[in-house]
N, C-alpha and C positions, 0 to 999 in steps of 0.2 A: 419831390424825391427823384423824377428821372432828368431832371436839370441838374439836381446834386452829385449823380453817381454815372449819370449815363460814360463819362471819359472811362469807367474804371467797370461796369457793367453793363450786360446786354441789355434791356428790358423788350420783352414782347404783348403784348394781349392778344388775347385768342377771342372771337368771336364765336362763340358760339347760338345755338340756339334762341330765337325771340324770348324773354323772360314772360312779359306783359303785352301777349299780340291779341290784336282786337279779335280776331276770330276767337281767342281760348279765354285768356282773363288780362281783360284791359284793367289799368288804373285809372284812380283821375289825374294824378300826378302825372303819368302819361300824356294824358289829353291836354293838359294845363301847359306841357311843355312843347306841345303838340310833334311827340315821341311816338307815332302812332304806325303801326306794319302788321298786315298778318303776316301770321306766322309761314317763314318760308319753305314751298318747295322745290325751289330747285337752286343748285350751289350760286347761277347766277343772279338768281333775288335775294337771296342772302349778300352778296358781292357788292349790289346794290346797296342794299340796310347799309353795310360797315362805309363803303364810299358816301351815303350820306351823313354818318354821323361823322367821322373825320374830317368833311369841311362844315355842315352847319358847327359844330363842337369846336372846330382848332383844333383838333385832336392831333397830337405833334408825336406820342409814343407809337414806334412802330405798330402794326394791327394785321396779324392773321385770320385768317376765316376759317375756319371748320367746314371739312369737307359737309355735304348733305347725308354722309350718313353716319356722321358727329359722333366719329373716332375719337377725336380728341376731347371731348366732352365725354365721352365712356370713358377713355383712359384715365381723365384727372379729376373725376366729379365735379365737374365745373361750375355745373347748373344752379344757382341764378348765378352765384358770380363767386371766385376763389382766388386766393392768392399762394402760388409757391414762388420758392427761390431754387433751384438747380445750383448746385456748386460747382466749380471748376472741373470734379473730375466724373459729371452728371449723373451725380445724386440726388435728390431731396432732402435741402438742407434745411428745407421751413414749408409745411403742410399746412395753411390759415384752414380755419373749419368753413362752410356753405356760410356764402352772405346768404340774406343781409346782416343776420344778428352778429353774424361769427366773420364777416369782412372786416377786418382790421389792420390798413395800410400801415399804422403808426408801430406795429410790430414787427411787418417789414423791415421800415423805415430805421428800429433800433436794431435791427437782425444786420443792417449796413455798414450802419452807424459803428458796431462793433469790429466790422470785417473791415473795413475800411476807414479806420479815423483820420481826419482830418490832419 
């Protein structure tokens, strides 16, 4: 999707909060992918986290941090993980509900798909 649209859209992730840090509730999927951090406190262990997963990952869409006292995770209920779209005149033009159940890119993706056809 952000190979698709990136010439015609912004795209950002915001890093928020650890989801599954070993200090609070680890996964095994965590461990199996060996995805593992407590949970951080302070803005530069966090800074760290998102620098590690953007080169082990290739992670190629741009990546914000969330300040340490995760403003932007208050503002957007972000927590575990959320998808919005911001429209041109920065609105909320698509509010995804709380992953995991309710993370759904492929909605996104036709919410694009629409705004911008090919």
């Amino acid at each position: 999707m952000y190979e698709q649209y990136r010439d015609r859209v912004e795209f950002l992730t915001v890093y928020i909060k650890e989801a599954h840090p070993t200090d609070e509730w680890q996964m095994k999927s965590n461990e199996e992918q060996d995805v593992c951090y407590t949970q951080p406190r302070s803005f530069s262990d966090r800074l760290a986290i998102a620098r590690d997963f953007t080169k082990r990952f290739h992670y190629s869409v741009p990546l914000a941090v969330d300040g340490i006292d995760d403003l932007a995770n208050a503002s957007y209920a972000g927590w575990p993980e959320r998808l919005y779209v911001i429209d041109e005149h920065g609105r909320i033009a698509y509010k995804g509900k709380p992953g995991p159940f309710g993370y759904h890119p492929e909605e996104v993706e036709a919410w694009l798909a629409n705004k911008f056809p090919n």
